[in-house]
C-alpha positions in Angstrom: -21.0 195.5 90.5 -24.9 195.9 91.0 -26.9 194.1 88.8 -28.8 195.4 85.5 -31.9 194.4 86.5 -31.5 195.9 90.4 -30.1 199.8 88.6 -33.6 199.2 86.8 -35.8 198.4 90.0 -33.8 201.4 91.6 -34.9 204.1 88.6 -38.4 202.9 88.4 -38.7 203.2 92.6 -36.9 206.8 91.9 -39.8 207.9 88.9 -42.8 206.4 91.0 -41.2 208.8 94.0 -40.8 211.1 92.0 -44.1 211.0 90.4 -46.1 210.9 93.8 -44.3 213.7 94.6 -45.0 215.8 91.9 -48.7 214.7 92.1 -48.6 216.1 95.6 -47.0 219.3 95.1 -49.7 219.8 91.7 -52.7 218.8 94.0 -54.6 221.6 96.0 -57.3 221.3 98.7 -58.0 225.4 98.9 -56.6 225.5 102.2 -53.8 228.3 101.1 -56.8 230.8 99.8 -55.5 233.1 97.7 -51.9 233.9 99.9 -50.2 231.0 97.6 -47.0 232.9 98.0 -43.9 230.7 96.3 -40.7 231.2 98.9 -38.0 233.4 97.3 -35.8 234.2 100.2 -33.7 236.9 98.2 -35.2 240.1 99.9 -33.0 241.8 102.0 -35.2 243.7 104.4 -34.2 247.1 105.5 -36.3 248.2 108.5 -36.6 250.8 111.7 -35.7 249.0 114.8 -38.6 248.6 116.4 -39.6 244.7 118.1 -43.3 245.0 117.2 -44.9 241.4 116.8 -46.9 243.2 113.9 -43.4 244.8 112.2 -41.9 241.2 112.5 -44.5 239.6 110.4 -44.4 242.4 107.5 -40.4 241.9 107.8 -41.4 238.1 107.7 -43.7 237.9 104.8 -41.4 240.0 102.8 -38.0 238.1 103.4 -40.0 235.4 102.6 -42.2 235.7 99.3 -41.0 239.2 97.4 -38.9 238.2 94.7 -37.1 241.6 94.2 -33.8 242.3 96.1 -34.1 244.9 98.3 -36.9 246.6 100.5 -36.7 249.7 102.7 -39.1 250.1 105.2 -39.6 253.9 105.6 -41.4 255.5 109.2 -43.3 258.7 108.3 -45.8 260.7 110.3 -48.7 258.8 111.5 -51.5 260.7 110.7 -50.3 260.5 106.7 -51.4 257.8 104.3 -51.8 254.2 105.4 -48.8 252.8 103.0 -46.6 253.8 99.6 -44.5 251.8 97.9 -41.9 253.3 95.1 -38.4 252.7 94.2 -38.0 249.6 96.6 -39.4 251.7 99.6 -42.2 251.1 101.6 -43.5 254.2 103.8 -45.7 254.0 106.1 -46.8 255.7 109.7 -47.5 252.5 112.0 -46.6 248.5 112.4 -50.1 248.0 110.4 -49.4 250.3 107.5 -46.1 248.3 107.4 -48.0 244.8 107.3 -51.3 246.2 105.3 -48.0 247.5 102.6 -46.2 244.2 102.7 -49.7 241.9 101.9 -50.4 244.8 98.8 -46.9 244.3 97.6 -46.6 240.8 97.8 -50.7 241.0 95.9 -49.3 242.7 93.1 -46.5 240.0 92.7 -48.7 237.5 92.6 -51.0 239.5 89.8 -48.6 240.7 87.4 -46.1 238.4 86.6 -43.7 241.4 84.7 -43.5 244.8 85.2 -42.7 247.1 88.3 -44.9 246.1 90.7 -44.9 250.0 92.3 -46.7 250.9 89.1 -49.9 249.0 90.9 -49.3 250.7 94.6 -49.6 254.4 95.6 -51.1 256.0 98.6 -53.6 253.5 100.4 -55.7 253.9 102.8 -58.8 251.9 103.8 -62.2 253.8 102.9 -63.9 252.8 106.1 -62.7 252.2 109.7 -64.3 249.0 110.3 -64.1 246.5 108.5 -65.7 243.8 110.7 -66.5 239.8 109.9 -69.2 238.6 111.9 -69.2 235.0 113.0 -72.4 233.4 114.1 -70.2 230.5 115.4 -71.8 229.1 119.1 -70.3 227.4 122.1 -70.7 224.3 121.4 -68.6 224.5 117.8 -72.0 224.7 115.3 -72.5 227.4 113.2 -75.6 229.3 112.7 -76.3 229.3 108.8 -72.5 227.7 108.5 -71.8 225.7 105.3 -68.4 224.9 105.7 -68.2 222.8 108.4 -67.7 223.9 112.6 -66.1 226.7 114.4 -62.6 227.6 114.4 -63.0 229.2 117.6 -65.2 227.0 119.7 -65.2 224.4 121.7 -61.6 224.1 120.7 -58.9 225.8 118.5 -56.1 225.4 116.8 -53.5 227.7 117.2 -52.0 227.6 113.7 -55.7 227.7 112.0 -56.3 231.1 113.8 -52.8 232.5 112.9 -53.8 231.2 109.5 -57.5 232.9 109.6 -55.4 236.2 111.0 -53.4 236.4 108.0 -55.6 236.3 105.3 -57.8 239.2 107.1 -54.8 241.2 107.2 -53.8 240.6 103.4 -57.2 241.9 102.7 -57.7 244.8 105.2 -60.0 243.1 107.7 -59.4 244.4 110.9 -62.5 243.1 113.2 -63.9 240.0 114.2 -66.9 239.0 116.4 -66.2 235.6 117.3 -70.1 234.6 118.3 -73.4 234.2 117.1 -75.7 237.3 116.9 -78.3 234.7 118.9 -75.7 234.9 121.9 -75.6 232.6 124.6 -75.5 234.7 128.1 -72.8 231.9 128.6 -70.1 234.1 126.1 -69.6 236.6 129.3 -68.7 234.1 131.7 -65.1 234.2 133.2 -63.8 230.9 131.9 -65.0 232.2 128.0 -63.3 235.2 128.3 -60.2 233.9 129.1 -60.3 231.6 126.8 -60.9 234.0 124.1 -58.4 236.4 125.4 -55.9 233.6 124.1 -57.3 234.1 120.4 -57.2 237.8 120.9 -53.5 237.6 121.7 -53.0 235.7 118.8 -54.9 237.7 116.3 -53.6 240.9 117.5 -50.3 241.1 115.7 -52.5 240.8 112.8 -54.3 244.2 113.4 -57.4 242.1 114.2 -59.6 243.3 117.3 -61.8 240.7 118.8 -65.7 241.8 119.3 -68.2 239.8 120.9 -72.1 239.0 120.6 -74.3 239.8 123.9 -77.8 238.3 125.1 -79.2 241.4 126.8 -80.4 239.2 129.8 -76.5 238.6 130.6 -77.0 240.5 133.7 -79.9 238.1 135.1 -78.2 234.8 134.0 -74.5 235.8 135.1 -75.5 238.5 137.9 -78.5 236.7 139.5 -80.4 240.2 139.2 -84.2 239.8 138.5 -84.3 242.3 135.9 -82.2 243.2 132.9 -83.8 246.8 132.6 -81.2 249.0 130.9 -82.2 252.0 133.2 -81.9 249.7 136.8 -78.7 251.0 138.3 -77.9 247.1 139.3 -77.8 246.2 135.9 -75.7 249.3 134.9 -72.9 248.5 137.5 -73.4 244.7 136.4 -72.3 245.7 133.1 -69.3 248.6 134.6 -68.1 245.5 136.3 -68.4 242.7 133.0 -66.5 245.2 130.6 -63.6 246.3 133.1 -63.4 241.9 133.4 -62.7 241.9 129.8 -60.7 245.0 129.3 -58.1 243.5 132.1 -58.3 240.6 129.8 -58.4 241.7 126.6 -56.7 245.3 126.3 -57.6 246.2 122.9 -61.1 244.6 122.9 -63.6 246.3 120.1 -67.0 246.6 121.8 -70.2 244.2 121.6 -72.4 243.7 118.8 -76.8 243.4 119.9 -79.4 241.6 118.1 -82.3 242.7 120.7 -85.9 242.9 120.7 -86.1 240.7 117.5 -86.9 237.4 116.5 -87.5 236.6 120.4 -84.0 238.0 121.8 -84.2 239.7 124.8 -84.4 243.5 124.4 -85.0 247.1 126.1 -88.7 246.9 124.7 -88.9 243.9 127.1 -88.9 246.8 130.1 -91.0 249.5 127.9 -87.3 251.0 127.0 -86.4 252.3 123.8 -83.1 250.7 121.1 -81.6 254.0 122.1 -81.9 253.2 126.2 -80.4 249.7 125.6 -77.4 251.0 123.1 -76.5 253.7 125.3 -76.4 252.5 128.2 -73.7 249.4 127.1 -72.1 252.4 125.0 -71.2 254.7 127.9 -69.8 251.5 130.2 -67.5 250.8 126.9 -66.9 254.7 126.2 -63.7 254.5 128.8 -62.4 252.1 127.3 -62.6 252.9 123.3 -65.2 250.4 122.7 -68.3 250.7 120.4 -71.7 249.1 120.5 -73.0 247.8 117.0 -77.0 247.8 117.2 -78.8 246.0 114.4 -81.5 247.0 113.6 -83.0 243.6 112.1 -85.7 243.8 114.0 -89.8 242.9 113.4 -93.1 241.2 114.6 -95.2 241.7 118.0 -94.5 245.4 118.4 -95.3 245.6 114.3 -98.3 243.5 113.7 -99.7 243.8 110.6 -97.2 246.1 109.6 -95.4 245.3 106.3 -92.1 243.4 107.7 -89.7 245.4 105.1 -91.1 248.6 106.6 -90.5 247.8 110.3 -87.1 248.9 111.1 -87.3 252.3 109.5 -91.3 252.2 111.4 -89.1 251.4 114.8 -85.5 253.5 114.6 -86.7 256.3 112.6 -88.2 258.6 115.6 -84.7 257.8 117.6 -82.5 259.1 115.2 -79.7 261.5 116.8 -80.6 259.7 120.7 -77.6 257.4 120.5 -74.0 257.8 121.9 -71.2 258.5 119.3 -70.2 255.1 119.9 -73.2 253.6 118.9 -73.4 252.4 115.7 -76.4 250.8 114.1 -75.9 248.1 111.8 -78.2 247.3 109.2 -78.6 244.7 106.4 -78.3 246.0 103.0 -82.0 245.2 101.8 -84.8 245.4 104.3 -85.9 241.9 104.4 -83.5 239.1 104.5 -80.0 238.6 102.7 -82.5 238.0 99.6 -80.6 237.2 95.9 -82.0 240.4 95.0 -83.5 243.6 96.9 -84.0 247.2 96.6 -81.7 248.6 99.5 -82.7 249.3 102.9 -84.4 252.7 103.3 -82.7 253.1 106.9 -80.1 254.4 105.4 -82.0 257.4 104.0 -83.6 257.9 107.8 -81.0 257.9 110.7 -78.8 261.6 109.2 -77.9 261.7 112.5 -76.9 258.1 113.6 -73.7 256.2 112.8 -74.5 253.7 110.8 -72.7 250.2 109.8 -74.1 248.0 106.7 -74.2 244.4 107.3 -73.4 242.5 104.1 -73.7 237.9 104.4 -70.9 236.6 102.9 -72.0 233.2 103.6 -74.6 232.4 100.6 -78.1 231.9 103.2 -79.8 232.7 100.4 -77.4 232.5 97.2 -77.4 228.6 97.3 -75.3 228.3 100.5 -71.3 226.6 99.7 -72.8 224.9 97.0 -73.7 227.0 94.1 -70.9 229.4 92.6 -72.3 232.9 93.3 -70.2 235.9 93.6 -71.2 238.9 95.5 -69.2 241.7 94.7 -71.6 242.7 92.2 -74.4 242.6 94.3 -72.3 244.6 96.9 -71.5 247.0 94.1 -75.5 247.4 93.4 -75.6 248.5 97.3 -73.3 250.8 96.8 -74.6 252.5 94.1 -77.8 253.9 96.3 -75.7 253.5 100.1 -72.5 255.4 99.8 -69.9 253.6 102.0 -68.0 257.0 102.4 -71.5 257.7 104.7 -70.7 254.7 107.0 -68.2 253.7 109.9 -67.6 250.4 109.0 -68.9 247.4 106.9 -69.7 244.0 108.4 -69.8 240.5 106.7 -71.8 237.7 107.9 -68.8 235.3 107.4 -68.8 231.8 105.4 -65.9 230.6 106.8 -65.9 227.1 108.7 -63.4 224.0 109.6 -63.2 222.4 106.4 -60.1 222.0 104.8 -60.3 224.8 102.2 -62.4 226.9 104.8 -65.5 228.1 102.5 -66.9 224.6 101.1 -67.3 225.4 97.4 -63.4 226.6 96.3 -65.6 229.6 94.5 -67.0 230.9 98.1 -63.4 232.3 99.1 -63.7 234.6 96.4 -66.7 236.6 98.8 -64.8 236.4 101.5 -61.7 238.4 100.0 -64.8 240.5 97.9 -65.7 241.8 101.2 -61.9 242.5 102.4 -60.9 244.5 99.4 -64.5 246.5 99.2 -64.3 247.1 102.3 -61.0 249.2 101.6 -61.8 250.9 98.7 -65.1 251.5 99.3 -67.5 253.4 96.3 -63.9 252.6 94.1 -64.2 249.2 94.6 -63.9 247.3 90.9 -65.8 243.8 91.5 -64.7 242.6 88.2 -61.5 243.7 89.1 -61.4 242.1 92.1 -62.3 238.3 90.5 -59.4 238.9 88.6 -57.5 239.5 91.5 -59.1 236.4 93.3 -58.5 234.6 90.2 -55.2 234.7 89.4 -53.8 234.2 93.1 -55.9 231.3 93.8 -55.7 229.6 90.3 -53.5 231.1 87.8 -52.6 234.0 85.6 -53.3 232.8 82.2 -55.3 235.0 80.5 -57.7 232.7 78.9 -58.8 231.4 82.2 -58.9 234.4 83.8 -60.8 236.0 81.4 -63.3 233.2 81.0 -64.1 232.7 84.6 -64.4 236.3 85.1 -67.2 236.6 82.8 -69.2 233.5 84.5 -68.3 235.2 88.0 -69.4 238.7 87.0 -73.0 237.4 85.6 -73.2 234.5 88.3 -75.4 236.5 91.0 -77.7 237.4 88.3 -78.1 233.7 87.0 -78.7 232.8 90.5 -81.7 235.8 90.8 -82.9 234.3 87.6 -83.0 230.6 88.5 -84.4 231.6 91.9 -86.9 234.4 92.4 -86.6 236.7 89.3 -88.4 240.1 88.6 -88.3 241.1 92.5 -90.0 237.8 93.8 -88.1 236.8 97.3 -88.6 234.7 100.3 -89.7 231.9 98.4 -87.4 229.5 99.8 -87.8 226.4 102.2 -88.6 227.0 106.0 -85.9 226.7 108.3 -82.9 225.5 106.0 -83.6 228.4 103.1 -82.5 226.0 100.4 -84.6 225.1 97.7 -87.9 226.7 96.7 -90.6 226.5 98.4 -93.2 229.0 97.0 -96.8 227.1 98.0 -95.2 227.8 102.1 -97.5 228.1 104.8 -97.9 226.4 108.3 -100.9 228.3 110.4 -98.4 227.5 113.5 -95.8 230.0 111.5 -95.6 233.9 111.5 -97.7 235.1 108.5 -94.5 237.0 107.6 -92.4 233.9 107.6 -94.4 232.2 104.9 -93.4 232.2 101.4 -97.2 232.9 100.3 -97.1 236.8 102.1 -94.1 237.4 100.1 -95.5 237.1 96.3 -98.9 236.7 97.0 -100.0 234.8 93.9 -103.7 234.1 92.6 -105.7 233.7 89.4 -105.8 237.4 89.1 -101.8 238.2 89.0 -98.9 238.1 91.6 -96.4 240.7 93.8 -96.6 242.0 96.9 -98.1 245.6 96.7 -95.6 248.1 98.0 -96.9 251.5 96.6 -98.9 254.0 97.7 -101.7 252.0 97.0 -100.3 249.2 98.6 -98.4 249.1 102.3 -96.7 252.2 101.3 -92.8 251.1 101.6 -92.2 253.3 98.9 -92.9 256.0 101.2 -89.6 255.2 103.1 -87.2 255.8 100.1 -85.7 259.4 99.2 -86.4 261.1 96.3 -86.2 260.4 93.2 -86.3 256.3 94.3 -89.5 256.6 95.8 -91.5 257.9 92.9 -89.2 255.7 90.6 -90.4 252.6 92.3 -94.4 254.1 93.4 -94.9 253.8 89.6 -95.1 250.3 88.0 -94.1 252.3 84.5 -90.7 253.6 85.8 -90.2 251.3 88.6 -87.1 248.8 87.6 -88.4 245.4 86.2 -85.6 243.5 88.4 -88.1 245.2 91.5 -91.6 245.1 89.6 -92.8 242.3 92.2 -90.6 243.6 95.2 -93.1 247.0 94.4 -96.2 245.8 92.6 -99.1 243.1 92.3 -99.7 242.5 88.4 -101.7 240.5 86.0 -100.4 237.8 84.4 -100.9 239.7 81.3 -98.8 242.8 82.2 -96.7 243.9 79.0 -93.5 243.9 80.0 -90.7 246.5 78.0 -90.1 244.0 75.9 -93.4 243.4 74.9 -94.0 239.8 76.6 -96.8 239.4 79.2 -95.4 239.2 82.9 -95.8 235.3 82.4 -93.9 234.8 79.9 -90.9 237.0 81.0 -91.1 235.6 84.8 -90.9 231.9 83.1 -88.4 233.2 80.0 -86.0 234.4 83.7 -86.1 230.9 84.9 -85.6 229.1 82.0 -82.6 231.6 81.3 -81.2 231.0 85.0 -80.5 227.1 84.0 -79.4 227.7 80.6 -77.2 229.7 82.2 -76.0 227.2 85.1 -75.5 225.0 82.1 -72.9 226.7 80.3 -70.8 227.3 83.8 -70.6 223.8 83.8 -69.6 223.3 80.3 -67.1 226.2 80.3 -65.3 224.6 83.8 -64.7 221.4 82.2 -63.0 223.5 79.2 -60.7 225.1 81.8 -59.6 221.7 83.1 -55.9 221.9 81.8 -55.7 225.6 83.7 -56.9 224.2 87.5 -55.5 221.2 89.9 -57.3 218.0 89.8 -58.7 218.5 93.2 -60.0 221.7 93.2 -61.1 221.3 89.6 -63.0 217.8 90.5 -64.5 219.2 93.6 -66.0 222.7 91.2 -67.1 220.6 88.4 -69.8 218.2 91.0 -71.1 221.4 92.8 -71.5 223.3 89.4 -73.9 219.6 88.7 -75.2 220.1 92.2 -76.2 223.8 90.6 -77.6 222.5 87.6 -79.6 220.2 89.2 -81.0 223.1 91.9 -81.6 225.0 89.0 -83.4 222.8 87.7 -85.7 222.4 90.7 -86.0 225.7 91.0 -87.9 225.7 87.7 -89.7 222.8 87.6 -91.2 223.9 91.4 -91.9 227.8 90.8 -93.2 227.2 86.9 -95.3 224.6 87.7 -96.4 226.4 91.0 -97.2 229.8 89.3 -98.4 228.3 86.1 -101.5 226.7 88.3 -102.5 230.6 88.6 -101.3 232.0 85.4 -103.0 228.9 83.5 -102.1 230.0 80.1 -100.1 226.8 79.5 -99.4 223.5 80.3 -96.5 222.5 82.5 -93.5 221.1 81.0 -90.2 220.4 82.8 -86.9 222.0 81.7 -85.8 219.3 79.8 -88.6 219.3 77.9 -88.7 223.0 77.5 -85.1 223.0 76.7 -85.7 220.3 73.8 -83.2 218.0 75.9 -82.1 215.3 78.1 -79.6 217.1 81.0 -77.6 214.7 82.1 
């Protein structure tokens, strides 16, 4: 007979296993995203025999995660609707409609915890073809403007982090990825690369994700030894014939090539007195065989535009060459005209090329928003795009991607949410719901209860505009720090810089008043809108306050709507940013009973982090500006708040 005191030592060892257990199963690092699926196994999957890799995985995740009891998996005709699901059936016309189905069925599981979930699912079908991240991941692993870590792809990858990375694309309609950085190395085309990224090609794939790549337009004269790269030099044409049947024998299904040329000192057709349209076509009609496309950005400015204001130069330089580019040619263009800024008026090249295919290049990865460290959520500022850009009018979308080799894959747990924002808007286009989205973020990657999800909702639906506020309110942009586009920076200028890349060209402050003069009167970039926007904007008494300084140069004394002078409104905006920042942080730590220790640890020090570049934000651009507006003396926040911020 065992002794008392061992039966005691025996359930104490059992509750501390038992306890350490538990502690790991309740503890999350982020890594599952949003897919955290529980295993059910009680699906019985019935399915057309058909041994596609892609129909495997739909029959997979299913068998695996739905909780119901029965699926049938319908073939229709493939030129109907993407996916339906009613009455236990799934219909669809191809492998992907049967895999895009199965991610939306096993979404609405995870969202409503009751009900029928066929009452959420009817005909789907994505609004726009493309729908395309863009990784500006390099060869040696880093990642230009990366916040989460290094590459996934490069030098080295994991095989079970890239069939990860090609699953949660597919649960959110992504079906394009360019693997390289838009500042491409020539070294991306060499035979040894392209193998090796036909082996991530074959393993995203199945997935329904095609693999694009970034080109340096001197390729030919780094790879080919030819002296020129001359888009119109028939060696360089059957260079390229030669490169793209090398990678088609590779990779079968390969998307096309994405060009950052004649800009910020890439190589370009301008270098040889061609035109963008010379450049594109020429790579288009070597990829035409083969179903491939050529995305052209047109982020381009300075020599060829001196003097010229920089959020007038793409429209100054693509305008003329509308209708000259191939049918595969698409040109791909940011959604404001500058820079990724927290807030701009959209780009005016979508008013300009009628006759061009045209691609809108969204960031998901925070350049400008505070980077993986402040909680900012873009669908609303996506939504604001969308409301002048109709994505009905585009071939595709692409996002500037935030995701890196850190364990939960965005940095700040709140960064996934843009990366599934992008999926799902991508899909439904101008009937995307941002706030219903969050909710949909929300209550996969946290929980369902209502309080939370309510709660959080509200601080993700006004975050973006707290960040504008706390950062360059009232149309003020590019005031950050050179180079790492951080904190603020607004005194910025270095004589050895660009004019343009100085944060003093952008709001143009002095005793007299600040803004950077865009009207008629001014450089005239209101010029470049369609109707009614550019006479909206052209006059400083109908022109939106959140663009007055994008549009105008003002006194200090302007009355605002409101009745405040433009200084007291541009410092009532900042002070309102941290206020706002504040009560995030408050409101997290009252959700702490709803959220894993980990996650909910790692939120509450970046929403300090916030705070505290809030903070900054204030103290630097109110002091700065006051030295001009000189109506009152400077005090810091916590002064001006009446309190000590801890």
């Amino acid at each position: 007979m065992k002794s008392k005191s061992y039966k005691i030592i025996r359930k104490t060892i059992l509750f501390l296993s038992l306890l350490v257990f538990s502690l790991h199963v309740c503890s999350e690092d982020g890594h599952q995203l949003w897919l955290r699926y529980k295993e059910c196994g009680t699906a019985e999957i019935f399915s057309p025999h058909v041994s596609s890799a892609t129909l495997r995985i739909a029959i997979d995740e299913l068998r695996r995660y739905y909780a119901g009891r029965r699926i049938y998996l319908k073939r229709v005709k493939k030129d109907s609707m993407i996916f339906r699901f009613a009455n236990d059936t799934l219909s669809a016309g191809t492998d992907m409609g049967f895999l895009y189905g199965a991610y939306a069925i096993l979404r609405c599981q995870a969202i409503h915890k009751s009900g029928k979930i066929d009452k959420c699912i009817s005909c789907r079908k994505p609004a726009l073809k493309y729908r395309i991240l863009n990784h500006w991941d390099n060869l040696d692993g880093s990642i230009e403007r990366g916040y989460a870590g290094k590459s996934i792809f490069f030098p080295h990858f994991n095989l079970a982090i890239i069939r990860e990375y090609a699953r949660a694309n597919a649960s959110i309609g992504i079906n394009g990825t360019v693997l390289n950085n838009v500042n491409a190395s020539t070294q991306i085309l060499a035979l040894k690369n392209l193998k090796y990224i036909k082996n991530i090609a074959d393993i995203l794939r199945p997935y329904g994700i095609r693999v694009y790549l970034s080109i340096n337009f001197s390729s030919p004269m780094a790879l080919g030894l030819i002296k020129t790269a001359d888009p119109l030099n028939p060696n360089v044409i059957e260079w390229w014939k030669k490169k793209v049947a090398e990678i088609y024998s590779l990779i079968p299904d390969f998307g096309g090539f994405l060009v950052k040329a004649s800009s910020e000192g890439q190589p370009g057709p301008s270098d040889y007195g061609r035109t963008h349209a010379d450049g594109a076509n020429m790579l288009a009609n070597v990829l035409s065989p083969y179903g491939g496309v050529v995305m052209w950005r047109s982020f381009v400015y300075g020599a060829n535009h001196k003097g010229e204001d920089r959020v007038m130069q793409a429209v100054s330089e693509f305008k003329d060459l509308d209708g000259k580019f191939r049918s595969n040619v698409f040109l791909q263009s940011k959604n404001g005209p500058l820079d990724f800024q927290p807030r701009e008026p959209y780009a005016p090249i979508f008013d300009h090329m009628k006759h061009t295919h045209q691609m809108a290049e969204l960031q998901i990865t925070q350049e400008y928003t505070g980077q993986s460290k402040h909680l900012v959520y873009l669908g609303t500022m996506w939504k604001e795009f969308f409301s002048f850009v109709n994505p009905d009018s585009l071939q595709g979308l692409a996002g500037v991607s935030n995701i890196g080799n850190v364990v939960n894959w965005c940095g700040h747990p709140f960064s996934q949410a843009n990366w599934y924002a992008f999926g799902r808007m991508a899909w439904d286009g101008k009937n995307a719901d941002p706030k219903l989205i969050a909710q949909e973020w929300l209550k996969q990657t946290f929980c369902n209860d209502s309080v939370f999800v309510h709660t959080m909702t509200d601080i993700m639906m006004t975050s973006r505009e707290t960040c504008v506020n706390y950062m360059m309110p009232l149309g003020l942009h590019h005031i950050f720090k050179f180079d790492d586009h951080y904190g603020p920076e607004p005194d910025g200028f270095r004589a050895n810089y660009p004019l343009e890349w100085c944060p003093v060209y952008y709001h143009k402050a002095d005793n007299m008043g600040i803004g950077f003069d865009r009207s008629s009167f001014g450089t005239g970039a209101v010029k470049q809108y369609r109707e009614p926007y550019g006479s909206l904007y052209d006059n400083v008494k109908t022109c939106p306050e959140k663009y007055l300084l994008w549009f105008h140069h003002l006194p200090w004394t302007y009355q605002m709507k409101d009745g405040r002078t433009l200084w007291q409104e541009l410092k009532l905006k900042y002070r309102d940013g941290v206020v706002q920042v504040m009560r995030y942080r408050e409101i997290w730590r009252s959700m702490k009973k709803y959220v894993d220790l980990q996650r909910w640890k790692l939120v509450d020090t970046l929403l300090s982090v916030q705070l505290e570049n809030a903070e900054e934000w204030y103290d630097t651009c109110i002091r700065y500006f006051g030295s001009f507006a000189c109506q009152e003396p400077f005090l810091p926040i916590e002064k001006e708040l009446h309190i000590r911020i801890q």
